[in-house]
C-alpha positions as CSV (number, residue, x, y, z in Angstrom):
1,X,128.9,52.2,81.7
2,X,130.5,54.5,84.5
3,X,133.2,53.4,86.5
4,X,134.8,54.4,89.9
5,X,137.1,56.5,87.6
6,X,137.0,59.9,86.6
7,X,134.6,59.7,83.5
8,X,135.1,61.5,79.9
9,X,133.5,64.0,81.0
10,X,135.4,64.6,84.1
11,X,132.2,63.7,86.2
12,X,133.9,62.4,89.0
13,X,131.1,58.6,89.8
14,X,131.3,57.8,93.8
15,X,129.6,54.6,95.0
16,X,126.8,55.2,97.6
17,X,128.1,55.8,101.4
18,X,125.8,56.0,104.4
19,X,125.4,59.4,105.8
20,X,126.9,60.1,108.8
21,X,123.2,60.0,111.3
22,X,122.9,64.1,112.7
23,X,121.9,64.3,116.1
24,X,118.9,66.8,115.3
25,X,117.1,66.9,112.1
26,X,115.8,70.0,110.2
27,X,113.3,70.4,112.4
28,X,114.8,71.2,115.5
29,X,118.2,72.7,115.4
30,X,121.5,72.7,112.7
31,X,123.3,70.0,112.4
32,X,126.9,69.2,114.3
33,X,128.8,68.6,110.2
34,X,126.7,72.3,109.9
35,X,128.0,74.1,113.2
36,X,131.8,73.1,112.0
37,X,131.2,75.2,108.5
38,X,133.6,77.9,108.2
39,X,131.9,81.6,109.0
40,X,131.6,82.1,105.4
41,X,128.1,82.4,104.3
42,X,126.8,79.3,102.0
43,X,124.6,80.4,99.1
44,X,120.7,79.3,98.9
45,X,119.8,76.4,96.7
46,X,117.4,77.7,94.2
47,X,114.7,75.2,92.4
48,X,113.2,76.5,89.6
49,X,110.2,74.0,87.5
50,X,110.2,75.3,83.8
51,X,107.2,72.0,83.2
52,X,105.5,69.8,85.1
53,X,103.2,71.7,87.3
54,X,99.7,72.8,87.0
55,X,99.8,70.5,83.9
56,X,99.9,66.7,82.8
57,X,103.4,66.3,81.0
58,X,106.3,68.9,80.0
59,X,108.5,67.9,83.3
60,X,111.4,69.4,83.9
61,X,113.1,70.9,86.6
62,X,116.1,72.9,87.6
63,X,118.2,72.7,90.3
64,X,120.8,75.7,90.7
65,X,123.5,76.0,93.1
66,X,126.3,78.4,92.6
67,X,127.7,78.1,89.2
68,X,126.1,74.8,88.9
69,X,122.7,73.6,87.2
70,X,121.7,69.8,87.5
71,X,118.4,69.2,85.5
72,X,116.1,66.5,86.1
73,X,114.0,65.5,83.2
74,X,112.7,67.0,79.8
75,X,109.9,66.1,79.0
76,X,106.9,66.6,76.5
77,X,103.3,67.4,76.8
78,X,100.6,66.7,73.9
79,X,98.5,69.5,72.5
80,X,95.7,69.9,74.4
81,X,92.0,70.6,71.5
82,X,92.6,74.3,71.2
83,X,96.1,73.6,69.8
84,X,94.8,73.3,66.1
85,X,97.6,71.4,63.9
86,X,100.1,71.2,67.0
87,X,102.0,67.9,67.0
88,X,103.6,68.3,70.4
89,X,104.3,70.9,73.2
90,X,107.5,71.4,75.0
91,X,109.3,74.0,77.7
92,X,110.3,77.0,76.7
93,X,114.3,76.9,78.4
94,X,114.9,80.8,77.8
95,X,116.4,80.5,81.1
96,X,118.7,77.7,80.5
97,X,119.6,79.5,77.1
98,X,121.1,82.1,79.4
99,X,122.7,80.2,81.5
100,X,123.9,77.0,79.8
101,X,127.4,77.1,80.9
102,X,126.3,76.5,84.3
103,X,124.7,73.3,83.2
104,X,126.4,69.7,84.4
105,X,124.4,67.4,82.9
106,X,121.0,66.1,82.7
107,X,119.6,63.7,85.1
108,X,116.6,61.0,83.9
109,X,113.9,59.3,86.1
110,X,112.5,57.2,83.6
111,X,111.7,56.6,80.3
112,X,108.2,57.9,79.6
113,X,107.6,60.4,77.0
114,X,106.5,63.5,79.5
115,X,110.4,62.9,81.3
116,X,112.4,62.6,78.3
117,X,110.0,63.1,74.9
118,X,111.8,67.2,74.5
119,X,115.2,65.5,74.6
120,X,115.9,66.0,70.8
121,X,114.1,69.2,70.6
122,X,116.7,70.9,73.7
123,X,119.9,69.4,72.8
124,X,119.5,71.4,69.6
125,X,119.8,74.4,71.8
126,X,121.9,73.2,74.5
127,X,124.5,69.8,74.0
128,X,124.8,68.5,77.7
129,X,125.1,64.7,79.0
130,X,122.4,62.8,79.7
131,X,122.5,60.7,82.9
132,X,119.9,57.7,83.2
133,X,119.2,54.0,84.0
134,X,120.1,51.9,81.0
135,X,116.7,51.0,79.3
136,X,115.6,55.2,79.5
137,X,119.2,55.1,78.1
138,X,118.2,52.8,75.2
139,X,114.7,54.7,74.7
140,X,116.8,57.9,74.3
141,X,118.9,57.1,72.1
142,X,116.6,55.9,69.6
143,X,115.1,59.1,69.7
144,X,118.7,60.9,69.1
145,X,119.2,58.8,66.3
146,X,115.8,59.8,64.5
147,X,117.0,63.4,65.0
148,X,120.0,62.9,64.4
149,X,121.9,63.8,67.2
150,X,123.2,60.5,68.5
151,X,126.9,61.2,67.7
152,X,127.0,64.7,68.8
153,X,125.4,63.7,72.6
154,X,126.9,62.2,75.7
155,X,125.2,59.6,77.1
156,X,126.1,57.8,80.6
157,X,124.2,54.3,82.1
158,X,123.8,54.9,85.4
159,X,122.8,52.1,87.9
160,X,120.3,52.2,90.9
161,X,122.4,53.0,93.6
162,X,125.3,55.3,92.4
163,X,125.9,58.6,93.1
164,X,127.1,61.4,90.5
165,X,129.3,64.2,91.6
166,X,128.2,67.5,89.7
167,X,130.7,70.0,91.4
168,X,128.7,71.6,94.2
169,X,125.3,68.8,93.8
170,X,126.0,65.2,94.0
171,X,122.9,63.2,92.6
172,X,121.9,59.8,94.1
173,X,119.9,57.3,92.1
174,X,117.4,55.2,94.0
175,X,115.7,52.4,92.9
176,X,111.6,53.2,93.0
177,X,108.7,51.5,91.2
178,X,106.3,53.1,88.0
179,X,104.8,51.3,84.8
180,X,108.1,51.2,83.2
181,X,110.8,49.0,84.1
182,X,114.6,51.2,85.9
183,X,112.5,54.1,87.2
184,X,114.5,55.9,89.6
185,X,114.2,58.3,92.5
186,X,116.9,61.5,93.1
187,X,118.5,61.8,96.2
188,X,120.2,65.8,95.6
189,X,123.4,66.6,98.2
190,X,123.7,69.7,97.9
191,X,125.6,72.2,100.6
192,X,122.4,72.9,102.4
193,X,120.9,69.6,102.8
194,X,119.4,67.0,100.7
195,X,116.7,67.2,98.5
196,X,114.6,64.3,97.1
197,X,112.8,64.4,93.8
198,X,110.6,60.9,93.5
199,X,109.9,61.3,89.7
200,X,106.8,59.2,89.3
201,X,106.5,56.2,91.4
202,X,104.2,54.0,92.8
203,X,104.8,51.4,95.7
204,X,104.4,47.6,94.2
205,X,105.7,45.2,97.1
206,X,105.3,42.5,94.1
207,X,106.5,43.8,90.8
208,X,106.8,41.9,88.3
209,X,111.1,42.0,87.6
210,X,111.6,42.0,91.9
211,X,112.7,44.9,91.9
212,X,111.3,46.3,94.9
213,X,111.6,50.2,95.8
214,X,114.4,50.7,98.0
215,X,112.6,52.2,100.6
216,X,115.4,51.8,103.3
217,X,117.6,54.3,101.7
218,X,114.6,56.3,101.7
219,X,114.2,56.3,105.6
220,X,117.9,56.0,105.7
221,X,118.1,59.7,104.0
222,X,115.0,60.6,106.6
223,X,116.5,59.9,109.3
224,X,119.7,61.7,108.6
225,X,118.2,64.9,107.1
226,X,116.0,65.5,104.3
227,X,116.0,69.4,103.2
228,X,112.9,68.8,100.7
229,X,110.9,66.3,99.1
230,X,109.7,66.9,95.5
231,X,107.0,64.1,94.8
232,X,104.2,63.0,92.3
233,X,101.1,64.2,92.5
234,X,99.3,62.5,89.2
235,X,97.0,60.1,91.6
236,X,96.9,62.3,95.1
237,X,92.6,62.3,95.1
238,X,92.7,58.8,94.9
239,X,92.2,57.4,98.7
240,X,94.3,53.6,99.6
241,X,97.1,52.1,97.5
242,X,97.8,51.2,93.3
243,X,97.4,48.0,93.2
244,X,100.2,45.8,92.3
245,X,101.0,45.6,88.3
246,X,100.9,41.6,89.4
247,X,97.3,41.7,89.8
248,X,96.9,42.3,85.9
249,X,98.1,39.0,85.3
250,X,95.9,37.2,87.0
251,X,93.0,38.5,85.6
252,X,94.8,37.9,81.3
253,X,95.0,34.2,82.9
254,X,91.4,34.4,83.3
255,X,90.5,36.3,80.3
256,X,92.9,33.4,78.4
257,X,91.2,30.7,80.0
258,X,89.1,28.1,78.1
259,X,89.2,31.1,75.5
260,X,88.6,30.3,71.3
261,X,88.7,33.5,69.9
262,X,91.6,35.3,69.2
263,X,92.8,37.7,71.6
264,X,94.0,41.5,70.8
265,X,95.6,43.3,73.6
266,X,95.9,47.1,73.7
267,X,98.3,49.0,76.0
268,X,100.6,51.7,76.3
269,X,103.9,50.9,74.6
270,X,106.0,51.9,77.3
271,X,104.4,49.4,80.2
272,X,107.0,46.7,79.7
273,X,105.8,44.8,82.4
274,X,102.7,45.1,81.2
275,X,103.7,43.4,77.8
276,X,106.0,40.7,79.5
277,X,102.7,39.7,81.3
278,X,100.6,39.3,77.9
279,X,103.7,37.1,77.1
280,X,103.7,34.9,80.4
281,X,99.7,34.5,79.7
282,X,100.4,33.4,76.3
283,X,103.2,30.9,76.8
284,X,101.1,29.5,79.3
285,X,98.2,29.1,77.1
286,X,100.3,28.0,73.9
287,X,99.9,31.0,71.7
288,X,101.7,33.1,69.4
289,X,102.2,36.7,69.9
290,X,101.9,39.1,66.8
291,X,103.0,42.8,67.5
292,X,101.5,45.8,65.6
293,X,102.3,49.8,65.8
294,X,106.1,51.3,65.3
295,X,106.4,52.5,68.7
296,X,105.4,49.0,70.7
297,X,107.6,46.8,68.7
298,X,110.6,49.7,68.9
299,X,110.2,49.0,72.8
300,X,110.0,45.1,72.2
301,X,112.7,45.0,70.9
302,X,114.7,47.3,73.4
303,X,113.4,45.6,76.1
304,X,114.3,42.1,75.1
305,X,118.1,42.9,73.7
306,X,118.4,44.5,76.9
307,X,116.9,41.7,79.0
308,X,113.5,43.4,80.5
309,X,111.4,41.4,78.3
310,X,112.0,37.2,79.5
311,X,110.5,35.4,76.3
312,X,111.2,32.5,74.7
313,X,113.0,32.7,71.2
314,X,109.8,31.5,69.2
315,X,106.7,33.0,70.9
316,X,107.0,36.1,68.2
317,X,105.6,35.6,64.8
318,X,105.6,38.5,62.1
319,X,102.2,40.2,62.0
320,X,101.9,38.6,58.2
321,X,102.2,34.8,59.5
322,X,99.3,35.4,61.7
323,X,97.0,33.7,58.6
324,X,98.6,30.7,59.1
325,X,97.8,29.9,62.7
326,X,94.1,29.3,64.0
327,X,92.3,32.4,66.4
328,X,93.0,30.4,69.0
329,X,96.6,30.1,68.8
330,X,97.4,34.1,68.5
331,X,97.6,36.9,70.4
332,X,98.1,40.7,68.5
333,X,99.5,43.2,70.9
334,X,99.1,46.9,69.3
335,X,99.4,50.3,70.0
336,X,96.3,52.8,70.6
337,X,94.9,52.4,73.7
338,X,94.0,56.3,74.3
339,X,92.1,56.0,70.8
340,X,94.9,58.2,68.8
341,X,93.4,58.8,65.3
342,X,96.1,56.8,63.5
343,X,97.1,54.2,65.7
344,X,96.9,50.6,64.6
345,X,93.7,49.9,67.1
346,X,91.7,52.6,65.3
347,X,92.8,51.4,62.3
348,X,91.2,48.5,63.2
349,X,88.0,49.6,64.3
350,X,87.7,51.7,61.4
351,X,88.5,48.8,59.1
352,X,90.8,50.3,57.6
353,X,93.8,48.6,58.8
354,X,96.4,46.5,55.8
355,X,97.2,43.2,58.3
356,X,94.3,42.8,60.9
357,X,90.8,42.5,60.2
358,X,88.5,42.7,63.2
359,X,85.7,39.8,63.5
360,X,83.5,38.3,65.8
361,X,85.4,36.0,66.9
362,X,88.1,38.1,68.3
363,X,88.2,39.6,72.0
364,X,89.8,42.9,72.0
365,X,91.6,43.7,75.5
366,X,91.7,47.4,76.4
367,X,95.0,47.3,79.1
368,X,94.8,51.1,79.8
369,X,92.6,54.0,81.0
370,X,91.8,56.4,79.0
371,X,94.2,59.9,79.7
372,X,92.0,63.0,80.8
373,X,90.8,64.8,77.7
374,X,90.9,60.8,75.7
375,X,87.7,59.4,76.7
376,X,85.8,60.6,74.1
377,X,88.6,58.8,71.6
378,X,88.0,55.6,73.7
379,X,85.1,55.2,73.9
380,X,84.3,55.6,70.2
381,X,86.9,53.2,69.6
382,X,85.5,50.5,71.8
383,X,81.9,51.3,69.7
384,X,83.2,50.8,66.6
385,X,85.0,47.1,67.8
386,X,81.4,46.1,69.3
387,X,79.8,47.3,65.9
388,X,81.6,44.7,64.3
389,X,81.0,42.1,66.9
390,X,84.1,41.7,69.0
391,X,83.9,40.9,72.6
392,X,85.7,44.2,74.0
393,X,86.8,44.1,77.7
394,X,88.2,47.3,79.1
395,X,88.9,48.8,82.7
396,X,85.3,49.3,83.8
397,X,85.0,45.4,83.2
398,X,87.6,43.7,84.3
399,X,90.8,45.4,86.4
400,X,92.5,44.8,83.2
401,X,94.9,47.9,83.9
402,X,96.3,49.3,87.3
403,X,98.0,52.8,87.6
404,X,101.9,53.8,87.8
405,X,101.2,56.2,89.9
406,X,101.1,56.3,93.6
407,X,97.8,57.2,95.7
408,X,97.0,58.7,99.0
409,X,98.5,56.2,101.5
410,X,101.5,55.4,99.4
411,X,102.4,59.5,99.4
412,X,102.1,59.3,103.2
413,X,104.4,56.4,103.4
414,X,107.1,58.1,101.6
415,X,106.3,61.6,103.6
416,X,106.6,59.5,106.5
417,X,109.7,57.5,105.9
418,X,111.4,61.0,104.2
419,X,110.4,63.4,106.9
420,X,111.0,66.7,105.0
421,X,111.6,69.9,106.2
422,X,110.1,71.3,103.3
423,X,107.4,70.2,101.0
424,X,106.9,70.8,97.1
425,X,104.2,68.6,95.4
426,X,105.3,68.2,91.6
427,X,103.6,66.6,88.6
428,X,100.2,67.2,88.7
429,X,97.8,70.0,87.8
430,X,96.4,72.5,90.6
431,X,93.8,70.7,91.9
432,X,95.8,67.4,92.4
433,X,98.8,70.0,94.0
434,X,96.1,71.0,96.5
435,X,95.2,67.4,97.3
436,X,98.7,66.1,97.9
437,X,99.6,69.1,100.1
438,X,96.6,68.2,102.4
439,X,97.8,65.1,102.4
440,X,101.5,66.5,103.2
441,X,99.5,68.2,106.4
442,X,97.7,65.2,107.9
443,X,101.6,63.5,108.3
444,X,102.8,66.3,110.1
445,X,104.5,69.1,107.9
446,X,103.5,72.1,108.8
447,X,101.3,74.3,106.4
448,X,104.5,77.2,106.3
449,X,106.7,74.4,104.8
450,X,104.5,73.3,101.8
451,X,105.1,75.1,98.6
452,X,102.4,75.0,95.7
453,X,104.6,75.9,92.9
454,X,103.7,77.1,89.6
455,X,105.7,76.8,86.2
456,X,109.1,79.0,86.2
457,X,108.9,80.0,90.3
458,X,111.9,80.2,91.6
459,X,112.5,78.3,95.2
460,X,115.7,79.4,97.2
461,X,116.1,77.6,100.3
462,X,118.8,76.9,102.9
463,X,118.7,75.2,106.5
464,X,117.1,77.5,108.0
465,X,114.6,79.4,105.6
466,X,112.9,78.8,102.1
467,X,110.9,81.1,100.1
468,X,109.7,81.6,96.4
469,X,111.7,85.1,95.0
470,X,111.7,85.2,91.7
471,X,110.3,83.7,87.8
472,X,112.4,83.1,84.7
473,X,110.9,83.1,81.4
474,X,109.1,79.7,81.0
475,X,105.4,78.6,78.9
476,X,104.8,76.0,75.8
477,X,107.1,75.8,72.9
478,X,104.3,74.3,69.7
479,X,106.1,72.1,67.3
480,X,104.3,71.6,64.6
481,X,105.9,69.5,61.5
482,X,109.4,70.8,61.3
483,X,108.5,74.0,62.9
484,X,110.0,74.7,66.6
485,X,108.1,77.4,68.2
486,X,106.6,79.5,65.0
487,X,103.6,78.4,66.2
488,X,102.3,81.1,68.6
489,X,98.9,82.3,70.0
490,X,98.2,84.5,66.6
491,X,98.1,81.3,64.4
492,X,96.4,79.0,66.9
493,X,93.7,82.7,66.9
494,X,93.7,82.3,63.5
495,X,93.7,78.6,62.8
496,X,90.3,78.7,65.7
497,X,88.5,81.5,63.6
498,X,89.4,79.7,60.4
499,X,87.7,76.3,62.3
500,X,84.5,77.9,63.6
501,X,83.7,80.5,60.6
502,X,85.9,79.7,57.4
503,X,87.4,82.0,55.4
504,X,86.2,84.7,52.1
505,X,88.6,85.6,50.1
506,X,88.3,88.9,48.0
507,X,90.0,89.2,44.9
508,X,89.6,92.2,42.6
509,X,91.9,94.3,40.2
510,X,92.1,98.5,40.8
511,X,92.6,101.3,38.1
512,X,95.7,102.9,40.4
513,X,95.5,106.6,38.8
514,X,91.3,106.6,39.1
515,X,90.5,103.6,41.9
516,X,87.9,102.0,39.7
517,X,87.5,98.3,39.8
518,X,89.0,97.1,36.3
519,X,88.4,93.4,37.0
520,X,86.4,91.7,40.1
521,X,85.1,91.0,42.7
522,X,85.7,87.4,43.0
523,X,84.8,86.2,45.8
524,X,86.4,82.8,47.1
525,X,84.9,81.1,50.0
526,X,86.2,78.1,52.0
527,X,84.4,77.2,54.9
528,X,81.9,79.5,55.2
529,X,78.9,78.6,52.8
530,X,79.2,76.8,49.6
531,X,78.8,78.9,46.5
532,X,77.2,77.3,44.1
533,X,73.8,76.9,46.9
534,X,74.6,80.7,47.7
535,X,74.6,82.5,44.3
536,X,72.4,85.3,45.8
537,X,74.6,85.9,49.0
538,X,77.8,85.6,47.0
539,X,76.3,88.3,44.5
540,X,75.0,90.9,47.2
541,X,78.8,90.2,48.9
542,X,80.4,91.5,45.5
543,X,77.8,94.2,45.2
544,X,78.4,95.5,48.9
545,X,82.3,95.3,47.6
546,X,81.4,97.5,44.5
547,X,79.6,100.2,46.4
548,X,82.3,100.5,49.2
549,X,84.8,101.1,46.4
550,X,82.9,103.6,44.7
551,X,82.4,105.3,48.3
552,X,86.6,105.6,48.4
553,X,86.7,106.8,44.9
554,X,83.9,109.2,45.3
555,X,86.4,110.2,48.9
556,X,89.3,110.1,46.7
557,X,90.5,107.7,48.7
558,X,93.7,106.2,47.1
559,X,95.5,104.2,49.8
560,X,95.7,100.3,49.4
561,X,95.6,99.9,52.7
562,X,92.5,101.9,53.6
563,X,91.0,101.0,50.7
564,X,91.3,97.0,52.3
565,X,90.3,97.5,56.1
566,X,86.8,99.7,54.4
567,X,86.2,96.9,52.4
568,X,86.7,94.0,55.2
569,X,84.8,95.9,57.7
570,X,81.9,97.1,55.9
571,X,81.6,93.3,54.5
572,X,82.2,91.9,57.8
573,X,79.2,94.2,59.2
574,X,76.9,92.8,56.4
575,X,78.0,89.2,56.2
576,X,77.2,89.1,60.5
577,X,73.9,90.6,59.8
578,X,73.0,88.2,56.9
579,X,74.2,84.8,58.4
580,X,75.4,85.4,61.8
581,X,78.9,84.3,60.7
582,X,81.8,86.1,61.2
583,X,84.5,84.3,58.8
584,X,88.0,85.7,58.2
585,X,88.4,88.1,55.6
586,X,91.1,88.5,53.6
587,X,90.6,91.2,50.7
588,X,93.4,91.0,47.9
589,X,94.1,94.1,45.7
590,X,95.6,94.3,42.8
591,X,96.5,97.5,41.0
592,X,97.1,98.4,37.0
């Protein structure tokens, strides 16, 4: 843990101090600590996103002062349909590449897999230390250690409350509230004023650990100066406030109530509070908790060695005991609440899982809503659990879930309390941009002020001025298996065409002195029409093949490669006209 010393890394750690109070904000007029600079010009702060906007995941953020780069976050985003085979997308950091000596360290908000998921996947480019709270600490390092890079990384726990000197940038951490337990907010010093990035957040006056935002050091930081406010924009069509994450509780105490069947709870792994909730409910009621899917009990078990999870020592069972208690003393939490093809909930629907089997008697609880693009998944999911005949509760029954994310009149509480100078609404596509910078207006920043950024736009601002100058290079890095960007737009083309049309393959062996066909066509197809209940079509196909040869002999036509792009395109013409299919063709030559 960091001290008051001078760190390894020569990152001097400063305890928080209370700003001196200006007499004039940003508003008005320079600040007195401002009018005693020396005549020598300071530079512009330039913030650059490389993730994060326009778009649900990917965040990550740069912050650039002189020779100095603090980033703030690195997270993933998952393929979106058209990304065929993708297994995750992350940023492209060309720019960072470029300029990693400038790089202090990198600065976490929390632990969820859009802020810190392209950890592994960056440090392989860049080594730089990682600054966080200590369970996104924890979370991280399990994910170093599956990559192995856990020895090679430097890794600081930083409390709520601390400050971390980065040369010319001094990063605050504030305590703040999401659907993960040490989320923090960033308070920025930088030469020009201070800048506040709120990661996501929600306002919970009752969370479940009380922990409550510290919203005084907010307004404190307001009332002194705030340059400009970076803040989440995930929930900013939604009119009122989240509700509190204590409000689930009382509704599993219901659910739990005077209940016979045994219970199966699905959430999101990372919603720790969530989980210790399901625990509280089921210590209360007298039953056993079983715990199913890699990723939940991975953050079980972090959470409890490091205290987030208050349990006592015997409530766990190992998912194989669960034959030996009655329905009514168990409860299964699992993965799989957005429906994921091969998470353990599926599984279970599908019947197809090695330790649960689904019955009547069970209630299935789905604790989550379904991510844009995942309803589809969900919903066929909860089909295939009523099928059976499990009693299936889910968000449009019961408020068995409640957002991490904050809505209208939350935003305007911490636009109030911040008072920027400046606006940027992060996190969040376009449309929910749009909607928090209306917001933004309605508390009184003026319409000049609010920047709608877009992925690699480079901010520069000072006291006085801010405006968007430049891009750097920045777009989605495919990983696919063990492959880090050698995925590009030609394969996912081709991987489409190959998905809507299938494939034909040619395959026929050429005289090379006299360019008759020796042996061939055969024609392969995969995709496309199956051969043996299209003898005629694959026949005509080879004849079509045979008479555009015999047109480039007849030419004296001896190129390879000519010889090919006739054949595909003639066969392409008559395969569009037969079938109104336009698979890929893929001729193969070979010569004797």
């Amino acid at each position: 843990m960091l001290t008051n010393e001078r760190t390894e890394s020569g990152v001097e750690n400063t305890k928080k101090e209370p700003l001196k109070r200006r007499r004039n904000n940003y508003r008005t007029k320079r600040s007195v600590n401002t009018e005693k600079q020396t005549n020598k010009k300071k530079e512009n702060l330039k913030i650059i996103p490389l993730g994060g906007l326009e778009e649900i995941g990917k965040n990550i953020t740069v912050f650039e002062y002189g020779n100095d780069i603090v980033l703030v976050d690195c997270g993933l985003e998952f393929p979106e349909d058209d990304m065929l085979g993708v297994d995750l997308v992350i940023p492209d950091i060309t720019y960072l590449e470029r300029n990693k000596e400038k790089i202090k360290g990198l600065v976490i908000t929390h632990g969820h897999e859009d802020h810190i998921g392209a950890i592994p996947y960056i440090l392989k480019q860049i080594n730089i230390p990682i600054y966080a709270t200590k369970l996104t600490v924890a979370l991280i390092r399990n994910k170093l250690e599956e990559h192995g890079l856990q020895r090679s990384t430097k890794m600081y726990v930083v409390e709520q409350g601390q400050t971390i000197n980065f040369g010319n940038m001094k990063v605050e951490f504030i305590r703040s509230n999401h659907s993960i337990p040490d989320s923090v907010m960033l308070a920025i010093h930088t030469p020009v004023g201070v800048v506040l990035h709120t990661g996501d957040f929600k306002i919970d006056y009752t969370p479940i650990d009380d922990k409550v935002m510290d919203l005084g050091r907010i307004a404190e930081l307001g009332n002194s100066g705030i340059l400009a406010l970076l803040s989440d924009s995930t929930n900013s069509e939604r009119k009122g406030f989240t509700m509190s994450e204590s409000s689930v509780g009382e509704v599993f105490d219901k659910l739990f109530l005077n209940n016979s069947k045994r219970i199966v709870v699905a959430t999101f792994a990372s919603n720790v509070h969530r989980v210790q909730q399901i625990v509280n409910s089921s210590v209360k009621y007298g039953r056993k908790i079983a715990v199913c899917g890699r990723s939940m009990m991975n953050m079980i078990d972090a959470a409890r060695q490091l205290g987030y999870i208050d349990v006592p020592s015997n409530i766990f069972i190992d998912i194989d005991s669960i034959k030996n208690y009655r329905d009514d003393q168990l409860v299964i939490i699992t993965t799989g609440s957005q429906g994921e093809a091969m998470s353990a909930l599926t599984r279970m629907a599908n019947g197809e899982h090695k330790k649960v089997t689904i019955t009547p008697n069970d209630m299935v609880i789905i604790s989550a809503t379904p991510i844009p693009g995942n309803e589809k998944l969900v919903s066929k999911v909860i089909d295939e659990l009523m099928k059976i005949g499990a009693t299936v509760i889910y968000s449009s029954l019961e408020d068995v879930h409640v957002s991490g994310h904050a809505c209208r009149e939350e935003q305007k509480l911490i636009l109030t309390l911040a008072k920027p100078k400046y606006f940027i609404p992060v996190h969040g596509e376009y449309r929910q941009l749009i909607a928090h910078a209306e917001t933004a207006k309605k508390v009184g920043i003026e319409t000049k002020n609010i920047f709608i950024m877009s992925n690699g736009k480079t901010l520069e601002l000072n006291e006085n001025e801010a405006k968007i100058t430049t891009s750097v290079p920045n777009g989605k890095v495919l990983v696919d298996g063990l492959g880090i960007g050698d995925v590009g737009n030609i394969v996912l083309r081709d991987r489409q065409h190959l998905s809507q049309d299938g494939l034909i393959i040619i395959v026929m062996t050429m005289d090379n002195q006299t360019g008759e066909i020796v042996s061939g066509p055969d024609v392969v197809s995969r995709g496309f029409v199956y051969v043996r209940e299209s003898d005629n079509l694959m026949e005509e196909v080879k004849k079509v093949i045979r008479d555009e040869v015999r047109k480039c002999e007849q030419n004296h036509i001896r190129d390879w490669a000519t010889i090919k792009s006739n054949v595909k395109d003639t066969l392409r013409d008559y395969i569009f006209d037969r079938t109104k299919r336009n698979p890929m063709i893929l001729p193969i030559i070979m010569e004797v």
